[in-house]
N, C-alpha and C positions, 0 to 999 in steps of 0.2 A: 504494500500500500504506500504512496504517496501522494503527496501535492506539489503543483507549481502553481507559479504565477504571472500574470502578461503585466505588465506597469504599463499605462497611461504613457503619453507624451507629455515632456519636459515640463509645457507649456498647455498643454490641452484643458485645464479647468481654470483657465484664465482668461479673460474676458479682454480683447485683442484689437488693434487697428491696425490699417497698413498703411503707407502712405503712397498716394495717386498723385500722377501730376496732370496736369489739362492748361488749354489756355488759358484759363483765368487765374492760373499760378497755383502752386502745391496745396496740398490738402491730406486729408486723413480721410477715410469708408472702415465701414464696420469689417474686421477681418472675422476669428472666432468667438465663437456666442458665449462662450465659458459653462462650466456646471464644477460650483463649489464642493460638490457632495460627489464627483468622480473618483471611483475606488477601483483599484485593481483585479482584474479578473482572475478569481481564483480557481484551480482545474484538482478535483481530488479524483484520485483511480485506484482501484485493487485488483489483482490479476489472480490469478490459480493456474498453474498447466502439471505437465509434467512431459520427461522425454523416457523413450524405450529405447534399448537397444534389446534385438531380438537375435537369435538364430548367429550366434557370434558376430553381435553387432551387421549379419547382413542385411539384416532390417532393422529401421530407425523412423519410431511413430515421433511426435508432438503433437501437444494439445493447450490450448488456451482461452481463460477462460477470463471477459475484464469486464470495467465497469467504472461508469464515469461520470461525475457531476460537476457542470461548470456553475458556478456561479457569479454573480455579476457581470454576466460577459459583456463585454466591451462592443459595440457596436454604432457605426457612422450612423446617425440620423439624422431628416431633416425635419427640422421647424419651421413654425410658420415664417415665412420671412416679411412681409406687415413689420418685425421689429427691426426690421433692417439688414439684420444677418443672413445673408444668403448660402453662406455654407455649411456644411453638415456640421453637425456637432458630438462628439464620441460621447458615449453617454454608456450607461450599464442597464440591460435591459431585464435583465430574475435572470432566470436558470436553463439548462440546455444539459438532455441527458441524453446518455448512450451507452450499447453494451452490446458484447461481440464474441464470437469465437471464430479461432484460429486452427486450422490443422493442415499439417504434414506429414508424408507421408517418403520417404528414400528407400530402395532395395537394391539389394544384385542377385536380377532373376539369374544368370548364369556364369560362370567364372572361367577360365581356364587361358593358359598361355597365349594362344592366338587369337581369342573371341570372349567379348564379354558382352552382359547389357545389360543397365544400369538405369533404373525407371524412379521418377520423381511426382509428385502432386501435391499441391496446398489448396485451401479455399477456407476463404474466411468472409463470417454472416457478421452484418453488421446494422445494429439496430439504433435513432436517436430519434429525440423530439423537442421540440421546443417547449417545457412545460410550465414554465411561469411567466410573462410578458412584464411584470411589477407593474401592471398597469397601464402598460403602454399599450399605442392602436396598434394594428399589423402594420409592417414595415418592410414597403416594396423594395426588391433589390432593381440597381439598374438605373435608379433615377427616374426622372420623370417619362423616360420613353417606354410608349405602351406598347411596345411589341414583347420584351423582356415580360416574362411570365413568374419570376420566383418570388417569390416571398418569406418573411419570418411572421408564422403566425402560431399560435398558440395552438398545443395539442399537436401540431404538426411538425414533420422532420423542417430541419431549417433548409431554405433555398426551393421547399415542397413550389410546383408548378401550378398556378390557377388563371380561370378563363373561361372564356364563354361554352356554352351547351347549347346545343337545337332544343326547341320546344319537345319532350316524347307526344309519340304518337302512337296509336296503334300500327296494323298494316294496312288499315281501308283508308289512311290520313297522309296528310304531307303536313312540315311544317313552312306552310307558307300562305298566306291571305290573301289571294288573286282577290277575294269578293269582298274586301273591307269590312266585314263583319268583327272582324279582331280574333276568332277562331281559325282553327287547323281548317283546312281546305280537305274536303276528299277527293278521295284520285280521280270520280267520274269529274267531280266538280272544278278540277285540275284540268284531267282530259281534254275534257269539254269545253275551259279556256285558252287551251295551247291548239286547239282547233281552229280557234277564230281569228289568228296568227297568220301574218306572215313577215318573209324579211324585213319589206319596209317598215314594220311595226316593230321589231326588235332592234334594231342598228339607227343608234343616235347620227342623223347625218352632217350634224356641226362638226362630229371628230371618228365617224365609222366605228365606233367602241360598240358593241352589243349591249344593252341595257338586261340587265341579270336580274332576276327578282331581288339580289342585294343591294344593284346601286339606284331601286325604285324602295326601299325599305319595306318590300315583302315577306323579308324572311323573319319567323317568330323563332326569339330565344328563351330558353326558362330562366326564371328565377326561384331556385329550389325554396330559399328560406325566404324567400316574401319579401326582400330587406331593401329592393330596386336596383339593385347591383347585379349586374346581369354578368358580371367578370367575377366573380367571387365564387367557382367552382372546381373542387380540386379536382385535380389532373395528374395528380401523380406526384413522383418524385425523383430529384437529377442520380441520385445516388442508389446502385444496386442492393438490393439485399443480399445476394451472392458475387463474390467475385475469386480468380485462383488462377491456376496456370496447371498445366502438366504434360509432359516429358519423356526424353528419353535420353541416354547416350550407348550407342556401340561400340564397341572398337573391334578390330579384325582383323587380319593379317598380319598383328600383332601392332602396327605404328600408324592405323589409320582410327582414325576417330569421325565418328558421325555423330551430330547434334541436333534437336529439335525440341520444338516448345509450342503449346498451345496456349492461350489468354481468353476465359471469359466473364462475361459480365452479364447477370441474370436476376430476375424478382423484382418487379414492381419498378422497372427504371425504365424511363420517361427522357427522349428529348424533345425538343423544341426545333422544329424544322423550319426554320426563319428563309434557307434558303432556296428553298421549294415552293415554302409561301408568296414569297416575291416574283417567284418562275413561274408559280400557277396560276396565281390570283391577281396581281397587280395589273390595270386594267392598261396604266404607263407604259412602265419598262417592263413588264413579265408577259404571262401568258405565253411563253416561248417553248411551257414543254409539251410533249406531242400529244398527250393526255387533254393537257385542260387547252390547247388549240383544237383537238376535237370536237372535245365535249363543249367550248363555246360554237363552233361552227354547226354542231347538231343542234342547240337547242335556236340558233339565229335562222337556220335552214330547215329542218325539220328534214337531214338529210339532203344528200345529193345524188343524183342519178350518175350511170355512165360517162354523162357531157356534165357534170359538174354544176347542172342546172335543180335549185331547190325543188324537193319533193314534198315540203311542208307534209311531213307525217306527224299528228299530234304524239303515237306512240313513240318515234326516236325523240321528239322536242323530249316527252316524260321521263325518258331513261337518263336522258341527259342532265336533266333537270335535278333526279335524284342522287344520281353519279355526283353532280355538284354540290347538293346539301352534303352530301354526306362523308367528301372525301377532297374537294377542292374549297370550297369555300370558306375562306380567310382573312386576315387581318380586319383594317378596323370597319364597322365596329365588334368585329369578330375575335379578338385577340382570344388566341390560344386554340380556338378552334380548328379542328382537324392538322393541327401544326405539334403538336404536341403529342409522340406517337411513343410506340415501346419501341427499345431498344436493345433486347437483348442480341447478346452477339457472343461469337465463337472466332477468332481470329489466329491463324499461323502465325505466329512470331516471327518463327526464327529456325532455317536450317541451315548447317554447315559441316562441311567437311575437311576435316585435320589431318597433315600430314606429319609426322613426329620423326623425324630424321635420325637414324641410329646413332647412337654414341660413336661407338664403333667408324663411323662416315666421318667423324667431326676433328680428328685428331686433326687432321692440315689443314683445318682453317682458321687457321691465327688465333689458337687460344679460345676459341668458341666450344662453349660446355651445353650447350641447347639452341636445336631449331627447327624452328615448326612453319607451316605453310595453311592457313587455313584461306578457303571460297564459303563468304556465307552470304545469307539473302533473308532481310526483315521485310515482313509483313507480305507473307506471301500470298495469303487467299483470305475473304472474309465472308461468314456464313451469318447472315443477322437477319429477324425481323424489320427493323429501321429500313425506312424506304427513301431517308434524306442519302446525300453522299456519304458520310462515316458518322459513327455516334462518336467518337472518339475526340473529335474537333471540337473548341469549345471558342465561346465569342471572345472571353479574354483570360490570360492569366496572372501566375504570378509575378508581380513588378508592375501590371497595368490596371488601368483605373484605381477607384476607393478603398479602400480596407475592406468593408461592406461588399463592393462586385468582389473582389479577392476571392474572399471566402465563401461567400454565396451565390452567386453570380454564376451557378455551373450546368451542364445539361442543356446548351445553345447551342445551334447550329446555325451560325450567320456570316456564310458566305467566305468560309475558312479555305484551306487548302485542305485535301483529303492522304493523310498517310503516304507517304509515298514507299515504293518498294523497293528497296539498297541494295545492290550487289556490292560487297566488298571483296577484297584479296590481302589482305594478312601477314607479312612477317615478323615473326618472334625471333629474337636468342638473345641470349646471354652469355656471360663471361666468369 
């Protein structure tokens, strides 16, 4: 069992100006808001494992068992600025808990002079929540831009994801109000309006954009708890319940070595496909992927014949239509919808192959006691649910932005680079 602690900045409950200069000659602006009563974050943990060695040590389990309560945690927030302070101000929000295990597992399925192999595995569950707020509102990460979806909210893992929902429906309903009644539409009564359609009635001709039952605000969203907040729906969370790796090594012919590693990340983890949203939905610069240029040109055309001439089918407009609510339809004022997907994934690491040069070979080369030759290649293939480019990209890290994005700020997909895959070549020795 122990404790640490995070200490505040030098300066951070000290109430601050900077000085500006401008035409009308130097000046002072509110820098930090101060908070007299800022106490350091305190983190108590207690762990339990233990290690095996089995089978003359050929086998070697680990187990671990921890647990963890922060208090006071320290986190950027913003206040009203009405008092002039515009910047966040660190502040100590209660308490944030978590608790985990850890396991490992190493063997050597088989041993002998020319041929070995040598098998590894970990994977460790990881559980926390935000459970005291002391008071405080919930506290967006991200700042004020609504695309960013995390939050610290009470009862919930910190950075948990929230945002919009479709109205539910049954299967004889759509959520959408062709008929201005303020109810769910049914699909004849849907039908029956994508009948009376055609291009010239869908395609705004000041800027050829298709007018979507979204940007005509057709589309109904719930509001679970009654509260008018139509964004305040959890969606999940940036953080896996499961994550591990496992492995191998061979060797063979007595001086070559083969390497490999698997990585995944599983249970209840959620990203945020910021950059699909922009490709699918954005009526500006997106709509570029082959999917949502379809499905807007079905539902503007109701289909196209051979000669690429509209068929006005009210059935492909409905397919379209649905395809839309339920899989393209995004940002504002949609945020989080359908952008916020699961991510688990199973990813190749890492294969390589070593060459170990005999001792024996090394005597004339100038004092050289070891040399080896490895070709290896990361991130070889990925097998995922996630339908963004990689779950694995995130909007920022660490060293960039607030304290607040830092820490919480994870589980974005916004228009990252995606993993790339390394071939390397290798030399070792020594002397």
């Amino acid at each position: 069992m122990g404790q640490s602690g995070l200490q505040p900045g030098a300066f951070d409950a000290l109430t601050t100006y900077v000085p500006v200069a401008s035409s009308s000659g130097p000046g002072i602006v509110p820098g930090n808001l101060g908070n007299p009563e800022l106490k350091p974050e305190i983190s108590t943990e207690w762990e339990v494992g233990m290690e095996l060695g089995l089978l003359q040590d050929r086998l070697a389990l680990q187990a671990t068992y921890w647990d963890r309560t922060v208090t006071d945690a320290l986190v950027d927030k913003q206040f009203p600025v009405t008092g002039g302070f515009r910047a966040r101000q660190l502040t100590n929000i209660g308490e944030l808990k978590a608790k985990g295990v850890e396991l490992g597992f190493q063997g050597t399925v088989y041993s002998s002079e020319q041929f070995s192999v040598e098998l590894f595995a970990g994977a460790s569950y990881l559980w926390e929540q935000v459970t005291d707020m002391g008071g405080a509102p919930p506290i967006k990460v991200g700042g004020s831009y609504p695309r960013y979806r995390n939050f610290i909210i009470e009862g919930y893992a910190p950075g948990a994801h929230f945002g919009a929902k479709l109205l539910p429906t049954d299967a004889n309903h759509l959520p959408v109000d062709f008929n201005g009644d303020g109810q769910p539409d049914s699909r004849d009564e849907v039908l029956a309006y994508l009948a009376t359609l055609t291009p010239e009635d869908l395609i705004n001709p000041s800027n050829g954009r298709v007018n979507m039952p979204s940007s005509l605000g057709l589309v109904l969203l719930a509001d679970e708890d009654g509260d008018g907040d139509l964004l305040d729906h959890y969606l999940g969370k940036p953080t896996p319940d499961w994550q591990g790796s496992f492995g191998a090594t061979i060797r063979f012919l007595r001086n070559f070595r083969l390497y490999t590693a698997f990585e995944f990340k599983a249970g209840n983890y959620y990203v945020n496909n910021l950059t699909f949203a922009f490709r699918q939905a954005n009526a500006v610069i997106g709509r570029n992927l082959p999917w949502s240029a379809e499905v807007v040109r079905d539902y503007a055309t109701g289909g196209v014949d051979a000669n690429g001439n509209p068929m006005n089918d009210p059935q492909v407009r409905l397919r379209a239509l649905e395809r839309w609510l339920n899989e393209l339809l995004a940002l504002a004022p949609f945020s989080g919808l359908n952008t916020i997907k699961p991510a688990d994934f199973l990813r190749w690491r890492e294969l390589s192959l070593t060459y170990d040069v005999p001792r024996s070979h090394l005597q004339r080369l100038w004092g050289i006691d070891r040399l080896s030759f490895t070709l290896g290649v990361r991130n070889l293939a990925l097998w995922t649910r996630y339908d963004g480019p990689d779950p694995e990209v995130n909007a920022v890290g660490r060293g960039s932005g607030s304290q607040l994005d830092q820490n919480y700020l994870d589980g974005v997909d916004a228009f990252g680079f995606v993993l790339p895959r390394r071939v390397t070549f290798t030399v070792r020795f020594g002397f």
